[in-house]
C-alpha positions as CSV (number, residue, x, y, z in Angstrom):
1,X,0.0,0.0,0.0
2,X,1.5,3.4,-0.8
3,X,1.6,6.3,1.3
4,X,-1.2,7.8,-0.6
5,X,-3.5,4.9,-0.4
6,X,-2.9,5.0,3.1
7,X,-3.9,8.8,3.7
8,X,-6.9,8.5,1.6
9,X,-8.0,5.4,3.4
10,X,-7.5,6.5,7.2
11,X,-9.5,10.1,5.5
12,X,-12.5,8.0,4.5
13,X,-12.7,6.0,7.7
14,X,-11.9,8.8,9.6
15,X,-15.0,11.1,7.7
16,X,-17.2,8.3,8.6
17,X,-16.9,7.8,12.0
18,X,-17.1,11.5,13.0
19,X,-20.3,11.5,10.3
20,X,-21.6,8.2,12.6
21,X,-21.0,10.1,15.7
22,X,-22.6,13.4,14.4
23,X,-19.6,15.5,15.0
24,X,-20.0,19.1,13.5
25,X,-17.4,21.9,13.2
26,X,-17.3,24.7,15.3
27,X,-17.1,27.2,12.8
28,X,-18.3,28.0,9.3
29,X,-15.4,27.9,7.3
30,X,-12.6,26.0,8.6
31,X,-9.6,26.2,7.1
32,X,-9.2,22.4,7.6
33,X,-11.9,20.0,8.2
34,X,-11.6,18.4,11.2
35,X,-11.3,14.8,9.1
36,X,-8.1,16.2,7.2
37,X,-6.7,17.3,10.8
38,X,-6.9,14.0,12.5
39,X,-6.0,11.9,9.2
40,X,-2.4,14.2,9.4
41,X,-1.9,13.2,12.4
42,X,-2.6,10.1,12.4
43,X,-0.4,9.5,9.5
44,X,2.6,11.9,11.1
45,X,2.2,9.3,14.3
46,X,2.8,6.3,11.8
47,X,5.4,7.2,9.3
48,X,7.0,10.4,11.1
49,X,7.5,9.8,14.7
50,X,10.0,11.8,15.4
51,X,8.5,14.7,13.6
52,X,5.3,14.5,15.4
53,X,6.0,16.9,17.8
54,X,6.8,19.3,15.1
55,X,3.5,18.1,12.7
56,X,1.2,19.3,16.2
């Protein structure tokens, strides 16, 4: 699986369970969706660890 396989899949299940849970942003217009947020980290935390602290 290649990185960007990986990304899009932890996006989609990601999206899904905050859809399931009925998780809504706080504002309007984010700049980044909450999804995209957590699927960076997420991926930072699995193929960057030592760059975490920097990716947060």
């Amino acid at each position: 699986m290649s990185y960007k396989d990986y990304i899009t899949t932890v996006y989609v299940i990601v999206d899904e369970v905050l859809k399931l849970i009925g998780h809504r942003h706080k504002t309007n217009k984010p700049k980044f969706s909450d999804s995209e947020l957590i699927t960076l980290l997420v991926y930072a935390a699995t193929f960057r660890k030592r760059e975490l602290k920097s990716t947060i």
